[in-house]
N, C-alpha and C positions, 0 to 999 in steps of 0.2 A: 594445576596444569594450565598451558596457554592453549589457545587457537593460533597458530600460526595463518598468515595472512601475504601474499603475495604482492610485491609493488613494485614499479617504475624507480630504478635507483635516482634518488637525487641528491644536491649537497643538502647538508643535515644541517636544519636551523639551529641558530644558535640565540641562548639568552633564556630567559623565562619567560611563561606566557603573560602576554600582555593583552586583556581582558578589558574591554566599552562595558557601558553601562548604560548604554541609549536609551532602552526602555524605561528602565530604573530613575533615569535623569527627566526624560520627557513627561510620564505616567505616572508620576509617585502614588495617585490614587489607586494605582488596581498595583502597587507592587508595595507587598509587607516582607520587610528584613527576614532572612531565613539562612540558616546553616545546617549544614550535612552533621547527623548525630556520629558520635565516633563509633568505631566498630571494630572492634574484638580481634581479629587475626585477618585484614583483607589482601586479600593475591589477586592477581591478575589472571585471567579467564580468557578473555578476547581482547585483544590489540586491533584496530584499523589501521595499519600502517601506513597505508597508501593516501585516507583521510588526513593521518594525522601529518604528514607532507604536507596535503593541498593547504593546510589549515597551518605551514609553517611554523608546527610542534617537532621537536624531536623523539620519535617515537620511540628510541633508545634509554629515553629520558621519562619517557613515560614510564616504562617498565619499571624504573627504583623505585625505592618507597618513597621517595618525596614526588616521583610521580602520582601516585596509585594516591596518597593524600590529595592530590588538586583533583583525582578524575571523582574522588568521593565527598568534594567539598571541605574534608577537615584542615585544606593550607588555602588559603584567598588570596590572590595573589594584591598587591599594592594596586589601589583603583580600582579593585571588583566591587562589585555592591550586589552580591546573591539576594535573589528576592524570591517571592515566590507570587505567581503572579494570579491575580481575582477576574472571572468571568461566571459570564450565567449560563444557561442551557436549556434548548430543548430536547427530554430523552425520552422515549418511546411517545413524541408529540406530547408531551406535558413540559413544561416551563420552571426549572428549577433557577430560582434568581440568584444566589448563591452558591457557586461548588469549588474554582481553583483549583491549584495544584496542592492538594493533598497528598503526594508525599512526593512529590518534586521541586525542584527550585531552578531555576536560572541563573547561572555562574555569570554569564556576562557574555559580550559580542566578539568573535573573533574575526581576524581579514584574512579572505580565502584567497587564493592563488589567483585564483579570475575576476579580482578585483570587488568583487561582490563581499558582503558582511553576516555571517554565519553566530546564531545562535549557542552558545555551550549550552543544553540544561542538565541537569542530571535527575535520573527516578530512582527512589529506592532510598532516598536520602531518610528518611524518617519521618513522625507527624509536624502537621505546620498547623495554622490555625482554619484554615479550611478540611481538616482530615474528616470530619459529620463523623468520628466514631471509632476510626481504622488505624491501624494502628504505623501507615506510612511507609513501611519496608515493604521489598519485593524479593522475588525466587529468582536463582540463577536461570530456570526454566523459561518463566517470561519475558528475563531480558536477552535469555539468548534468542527468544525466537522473533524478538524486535531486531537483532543484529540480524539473521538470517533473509529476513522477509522483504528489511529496509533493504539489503545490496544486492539481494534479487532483482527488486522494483527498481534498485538505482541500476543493474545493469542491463533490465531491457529496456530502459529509455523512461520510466512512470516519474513524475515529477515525488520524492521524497526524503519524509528523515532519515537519515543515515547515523548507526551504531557507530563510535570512535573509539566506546571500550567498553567491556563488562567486567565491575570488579567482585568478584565473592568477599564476602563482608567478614565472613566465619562466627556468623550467627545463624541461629535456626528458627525458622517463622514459622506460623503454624498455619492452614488455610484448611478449607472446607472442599475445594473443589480439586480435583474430580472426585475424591476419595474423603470423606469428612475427617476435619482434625488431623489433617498429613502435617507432618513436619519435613519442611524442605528448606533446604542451604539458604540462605540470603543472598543477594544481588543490589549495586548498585549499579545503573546502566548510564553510561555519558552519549547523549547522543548533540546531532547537531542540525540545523535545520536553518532557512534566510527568515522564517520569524515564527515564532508561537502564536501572533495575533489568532483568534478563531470570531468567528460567527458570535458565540457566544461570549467575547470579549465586547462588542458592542452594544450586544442586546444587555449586556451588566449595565455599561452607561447609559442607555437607555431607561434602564427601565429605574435609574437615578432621576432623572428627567435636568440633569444638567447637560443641558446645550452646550455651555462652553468645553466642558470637558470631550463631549463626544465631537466638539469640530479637534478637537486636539487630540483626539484618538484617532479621527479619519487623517489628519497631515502626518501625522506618525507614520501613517501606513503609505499613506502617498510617496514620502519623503524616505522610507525604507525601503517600500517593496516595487513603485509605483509611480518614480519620483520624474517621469516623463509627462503625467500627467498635471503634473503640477501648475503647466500656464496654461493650461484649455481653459475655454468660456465657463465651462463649470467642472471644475476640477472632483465634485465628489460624486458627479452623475459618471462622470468619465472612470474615478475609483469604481463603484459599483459597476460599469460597465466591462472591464478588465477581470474583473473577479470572478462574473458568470462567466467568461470568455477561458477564465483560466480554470473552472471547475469542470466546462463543458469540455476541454480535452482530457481533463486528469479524470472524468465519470464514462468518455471514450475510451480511454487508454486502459482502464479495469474490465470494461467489460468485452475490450477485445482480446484480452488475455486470462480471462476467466476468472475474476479476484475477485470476490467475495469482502468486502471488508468488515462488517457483521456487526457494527455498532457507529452508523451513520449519525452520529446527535449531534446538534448545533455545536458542542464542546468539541467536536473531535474536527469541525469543516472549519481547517483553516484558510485563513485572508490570503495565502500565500499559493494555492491551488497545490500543496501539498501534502502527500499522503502521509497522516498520524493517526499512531497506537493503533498497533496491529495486532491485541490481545487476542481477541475473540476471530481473527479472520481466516481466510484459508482460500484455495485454489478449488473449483471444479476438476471432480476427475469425469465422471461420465455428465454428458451434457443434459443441464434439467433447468430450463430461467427460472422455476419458482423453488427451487433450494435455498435451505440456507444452513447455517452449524452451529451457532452461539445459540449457548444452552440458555441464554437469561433473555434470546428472542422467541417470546411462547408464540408467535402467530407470522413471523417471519415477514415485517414491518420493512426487515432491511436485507429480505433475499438478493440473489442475484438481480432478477429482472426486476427488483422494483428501486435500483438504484437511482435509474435517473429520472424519475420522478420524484424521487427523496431528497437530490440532490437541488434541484426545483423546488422543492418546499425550502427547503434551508436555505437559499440562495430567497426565497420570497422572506425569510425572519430577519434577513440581515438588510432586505431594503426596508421593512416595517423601523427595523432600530433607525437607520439612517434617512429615513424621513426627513426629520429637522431640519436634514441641511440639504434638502434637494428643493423644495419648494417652497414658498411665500409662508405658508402654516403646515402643518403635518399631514392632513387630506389632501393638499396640494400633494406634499411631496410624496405619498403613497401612493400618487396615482403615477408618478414619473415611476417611482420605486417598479411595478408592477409592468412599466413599462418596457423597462431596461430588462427585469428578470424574463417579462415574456421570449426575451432573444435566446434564451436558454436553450430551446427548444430547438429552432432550426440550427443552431449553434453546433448544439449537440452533433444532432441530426450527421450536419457537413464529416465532422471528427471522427464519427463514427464509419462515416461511408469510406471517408480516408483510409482511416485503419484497417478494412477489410477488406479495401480495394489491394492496399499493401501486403496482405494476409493469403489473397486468393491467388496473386502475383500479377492482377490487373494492371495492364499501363491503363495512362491517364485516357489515352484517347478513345476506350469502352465507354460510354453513354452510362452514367448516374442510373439509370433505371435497370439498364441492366446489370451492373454492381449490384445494387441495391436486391433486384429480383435472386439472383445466383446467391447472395450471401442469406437469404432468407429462404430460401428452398434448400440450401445447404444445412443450416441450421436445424432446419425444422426434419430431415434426414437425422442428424445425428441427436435431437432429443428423442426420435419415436423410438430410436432403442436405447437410449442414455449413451452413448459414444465418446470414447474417451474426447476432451474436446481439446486438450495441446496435441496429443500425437495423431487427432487425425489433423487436423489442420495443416501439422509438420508432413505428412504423411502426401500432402498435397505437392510435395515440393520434386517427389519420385514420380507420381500418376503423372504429372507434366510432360515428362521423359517417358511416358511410356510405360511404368512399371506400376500398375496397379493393388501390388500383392498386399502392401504394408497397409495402403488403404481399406482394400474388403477384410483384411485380416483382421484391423478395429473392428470393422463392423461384426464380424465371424464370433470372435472374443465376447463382444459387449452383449449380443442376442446368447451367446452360450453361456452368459452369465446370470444374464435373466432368465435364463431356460426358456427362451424363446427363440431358438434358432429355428430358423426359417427355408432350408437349404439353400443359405447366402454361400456362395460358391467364391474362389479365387479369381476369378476370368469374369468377363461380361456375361449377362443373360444369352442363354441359345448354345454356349460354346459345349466343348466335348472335351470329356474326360479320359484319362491317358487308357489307348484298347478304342476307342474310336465308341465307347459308351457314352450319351448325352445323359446333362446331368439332371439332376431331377429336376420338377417346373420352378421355375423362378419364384420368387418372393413380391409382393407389391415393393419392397427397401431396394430388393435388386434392382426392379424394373426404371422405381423411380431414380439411383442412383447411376445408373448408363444414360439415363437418358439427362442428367445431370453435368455428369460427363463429360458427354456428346456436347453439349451447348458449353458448358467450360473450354474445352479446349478449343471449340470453334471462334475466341477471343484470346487465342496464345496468352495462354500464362506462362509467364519465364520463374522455371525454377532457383534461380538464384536470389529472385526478391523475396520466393517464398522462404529460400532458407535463411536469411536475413531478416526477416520478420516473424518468424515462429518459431520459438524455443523450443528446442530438447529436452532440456531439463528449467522445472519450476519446482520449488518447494510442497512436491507430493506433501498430501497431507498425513497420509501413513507414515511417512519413512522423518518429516517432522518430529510426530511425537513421538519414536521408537529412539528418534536420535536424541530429543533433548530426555527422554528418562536417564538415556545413558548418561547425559552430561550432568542431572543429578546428582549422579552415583559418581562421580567424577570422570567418566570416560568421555573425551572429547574426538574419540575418533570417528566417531560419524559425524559428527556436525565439522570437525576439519572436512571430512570429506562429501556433505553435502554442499557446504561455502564454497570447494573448488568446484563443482558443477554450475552450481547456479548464479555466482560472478562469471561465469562464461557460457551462457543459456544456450548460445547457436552452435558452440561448436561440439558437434558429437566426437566423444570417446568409448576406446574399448574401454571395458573392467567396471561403467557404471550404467550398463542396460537396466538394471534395477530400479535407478533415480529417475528411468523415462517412463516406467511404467504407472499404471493406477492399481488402486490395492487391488490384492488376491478378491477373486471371487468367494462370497460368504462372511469379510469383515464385514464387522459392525458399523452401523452408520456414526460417522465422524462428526464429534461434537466438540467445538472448542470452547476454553473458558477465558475470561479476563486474566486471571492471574493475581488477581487485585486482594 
C-alpha cells in the first residue's frame, strides 16, 4: 500500500536524477564507498510528492520499479559516489571517537527548487563498516514515524529532515524493542536534508589531530551551508558564530512547540541547525519541563527542559574540535571557542521570547519583561496541573475573543485526570451558576488564572497570530504509535490520515477532534524507542 500525499501541481521533471557528490569529492576521509544491500520484494509505502517536485524528481517515476531501485540505492545513477559517511560523538556525555552511519549511506546532492543543494541519504540500506554489531536494516515503523515527524516539523516552520520516500524492503528484521525478538517488515527510508555535516563530524577530525583536514572540513561547511561567511576577517569564528545562532532558534523553536527530541548526542546536532532522527522523540501532551520518553534515557539527560543547556554543551564540543582554527594555538582558540558559544545563551533567550511573544499573540510593542513575565506564569499555571500544553496554548486564541470555555475546559480535564479537580469552574472566579447558585470557592489555579487573564488581555492579544502560531494538530504521541502498529500490519489508513492533519497544523477540521486531543485519561506513560 502507498501513503498518498498531496501537492501543488507542477510541470513534471524530466530525465533521470542527476546526483553531486560534493561531500564524497571534498572529504574522501570521513566517506567509505557504500551500496544499498538488495532486497527481496520492495514496494513503495510513502511517496513525498510535493518533495519530490521541489527536488525536480518525477514522482511518477519514482513510483516504478526503476524508481523504488534508486530510492533503495540498488540503481546509482552515472556520477553518484554513495558513501557512507565517518564522525564521532558525544552520547549520554561520553565520547565515542568512532560511530558513522551504520546502516545509512549518502546517495549524493540534489538542486532544490530554491536554488539551494539538498542531500539524498538513505536508512535502512544495510551493514556498512561502521555498523559496531547491527546488523543495518530498519522497520517500516521507524521510518514512517521519521516521515510523519520531519513534515510535521517542516510544516510548522522547525528547520528539518524531510521524508521523500519509505520503501518496504519485504524482508523481516527482527528487534528487541518494545516487545523482545518482534519480527517486523523492513524499511528503507530516503530522506533529504541541506547537509549531514554534525558536531560529531568534527570532533572525528579532531580528535585525528590533523589540522589540515579539519580546515577543510570547516570551508566544506562554509562553502555549503554558510558560504556568506566566506570573506569575513575570520571566516571560521564567523562559521562557529552562525551555528550557535542557528541552534539557538531551532532549541527555540522545540521548546515552544513542546518537542521533546529525546536523543540530543553530538552525532545527532547537526552544522546545519537542523532537526535529525527522530527515533526516540515525541510531543508533550500535559505540560511537565522535566519529562522525558526515550526508554534508553535512564535519568532524562535530554528531557524537555534540559534541552537548552544540552544544546550549549554540544555547541561548547564543536568549539573545543574547532579550536585549531580560531586562534594562534588551541588554548588560544578555546578561549574564542567559549567565547562565541557564550552567545548561545542570550541568543536563545531572544528566540525564545520571540516565540512566545508570537504564541500568546503579543505585538511587538509589549515590553520584553512583560512577555517574558506572562509567558512564565502561564507556563508554570499549566505544569501545576500538567495541562495539555498545544491545546491550551491554541485555546488562547478563543479567550481573546472572549470565550474562555475551551481554556478552563484544559484545565477542568487535566485536574480531573489527576484526580485533582479542584472546583475549576467554566467562568471566572466569583461568577454564578445557571438558578442564580454561586459556585463553590475557587481554587488557588482559578484564582491565579483570572488574574492571569486580567493582565493578558490588558496588552490586547490578537487572536489571529495566536491562531497562526499554535497548531491544532501535532503528532499526539498516542494516536503515533496506534497508527504506525497499524502500518505494520499493512494498514496505512491512519497515518494517511494523521499526514493530512499535521501538514496543515493551524487549520482546524471537523472529523479529526481526535488528533487535537492528548491521550485518554489512565494510558500508560509513553515511551519511545530508537527503532535501531
Amino acid at each position: 500500500m502507498t501513503l498518498p500525499t498531496t501537492h501543488e501541481h507542477r510541470p513534471a521533471p524530466t530525465g533521470p536524477a542527476t546526483l553531486g557528490s560534493r561531500f564524497a569529492d571534498a572529504l574522501p576521509e570521513l566517506a567509505i564507498a557504500a551500496r544499498g544491500r538488495s532486497t527481496p520484494a520492495p514496494t513503495l509505502v510513502a511517496l513525498n510528492r510535493s518533495l519530490a517536485d521541489d527536488l525536480a524528481l518525477d514522482p511518477d517515476e519514482l513510483a516504478t520499479d526503476a524508481g523504488i531501485r534508486f530510492l533503495t540505492g540498488q540503481d546509482v545513477p552515472p556520477g553518484a559516489t554513495p558513501v557512507a559517511q565517518v564522525y564521532a560523538g558525544h552520547q549520554w556525555g561520553a565520547f565515542r571517537p568512532r560511530l558513522g552511519d551504520g546502516r545509512a549511506l549518502l546517495l549524493g546532492e540534489l538542486a532544490h527548487r530554491d536554488g539551494t543543494v539538498r542531500d539524498l541519504h538513505l536508512k535502512g540500506t544495510g551493514p556498512t563498516e561502521m555498523s559496531r554489531g547491527n546488523d543495518g536494516f530498519a522497520a517500516v515503523g521507524p521510518m514512517l514515524r521519521e516521515y510523519v515527524f520531519g513534515e510535521a516539523m517542516h510544516a510548522l516552520g522547525v528547520p528539518t529532515t524531510r521524508a521523500l520516500a519509505v520503501i518496504g524492503t519485504g524482508a523481516t528484521i527482527h528487534r528487541d524493542t518494545p516487545v523482545p525478538d518482534s519480527e517486523l517488515p523492513g524499511a528503507v527510508l530516503a530522506r533529504v536534508a541541506r547537509s549531514h555535516l554534525r558536531v560529531g563530524t568534527f570532533e572525528y577530525v579532531h580528535a585525528l589531530g590533523d589540522n589540515a583536514l579539519l580546515r577543510r572540513t570547516a570551508d566544506h561547511a562554509v562553502a555549503t551551508l554558510y558560504p556568506h561567511v566566506a570573506g569575513s576577517a575570520d571566516p571560521y569564528r564567523s562559521l562557529l558564530t552562525e551555528i550557535v545562532a542557528a541552534h539557538a532558534r531551532l532549541t527555540a523553536a522545540w521548546m515552544s512547540l513542546g518537542f521533546v527530541h529525546g536523543v540530543m548526542s553530538t552525532d545527532n546536532t547537526t552544522i546545519s541547525g537542523e532537526t535529525i532522527d527522530y527515533g526516540p522523540c515525541a510531543f508533550l501532551d500535559g505540560y511537565d519541563p522535566n519529562v522525558w520518553f526515550s526508554s534508553i534515557d535512564r535519568y532524562g539527560r535530554y528531557a524537555y527542559g534540559e534541552q537548552p543547556p544540552i544544546a550549549a554543551w554540544n555547541l561548547a564540543r564543536l568549539g573545543d574540535a574547532l579550536a585549531p582554527l580560531l586562534g594562534d594555538d588551541e588554548t588560544a582558540g578555546r578561549a574564542v571557542a567559549a567565547e562565541v558559544v557564550a552567545g548561545f545563551e542570550p541568543a536563545y533567550r531572544d528566540e525564545r521570547r520571540h516565540a512566545f511573544r508570537a504564541k500568546l499573540g503579543l505585538s511587538r510593542g509589549v515590553p520584553d519583561a512583560v512577555v517574558d513575565d506572562l509567558t512564565e506564569r502561564f507556563l508554570a499555571l499549566l505544569a501545576g496541573a500538567r495541562v495539555d500544553f498545544t491545546g491550551a496554548f491554541r485555546a488562547l486564541a478563543a479567550a481573546a475573543e472572549g470565550d474562555e470555555s475551551a481554556l478552563r475546559g484544559r484545565f477542568t480535564r487535566a485536574q480531573d485526570d489527576d484526580g485533582t479537580s479542584d472546583a475549576f469552574g467554566d467562568g471566572p472566579a466569583g461568577a454564578s451558576a445557571a438558578g442564580g447558585t454561586a459556585d463553590p470557592e475557587p481554587s488557588a489555579t482559578q484564582r491565579a488564572l483570572d488574574a492571569w487573564l486580567h493582565e493578558w488581555r490588558a496588552n490586547a492579544p490578537d487572536a489571529a497570530t495566536i491562531r497562526r502560531t499554535n497548531p491544532v494538530y501535532i503528532p499526539r504521541n498516542h494516536v503515533v504509535e496506534s497508527a504506525l502498529d497499524q502500518a505494520s500490519s499493512g494498514d496505512l489508513t491512519a497515518v494517511t490520515r494523521l499526514v493530512a492533519a499535521v501538514t496543515s497544523p493551524f487549520t482546524e477540521r471537523g472529523g479529526l477532534e481526535d488528533l487535537a486531543e492528548p491521550a485518554p485519561a489512565g494510558s500508560p506513560a509513553h515511551r519511545t524507542f530508537c527503532g535501531t
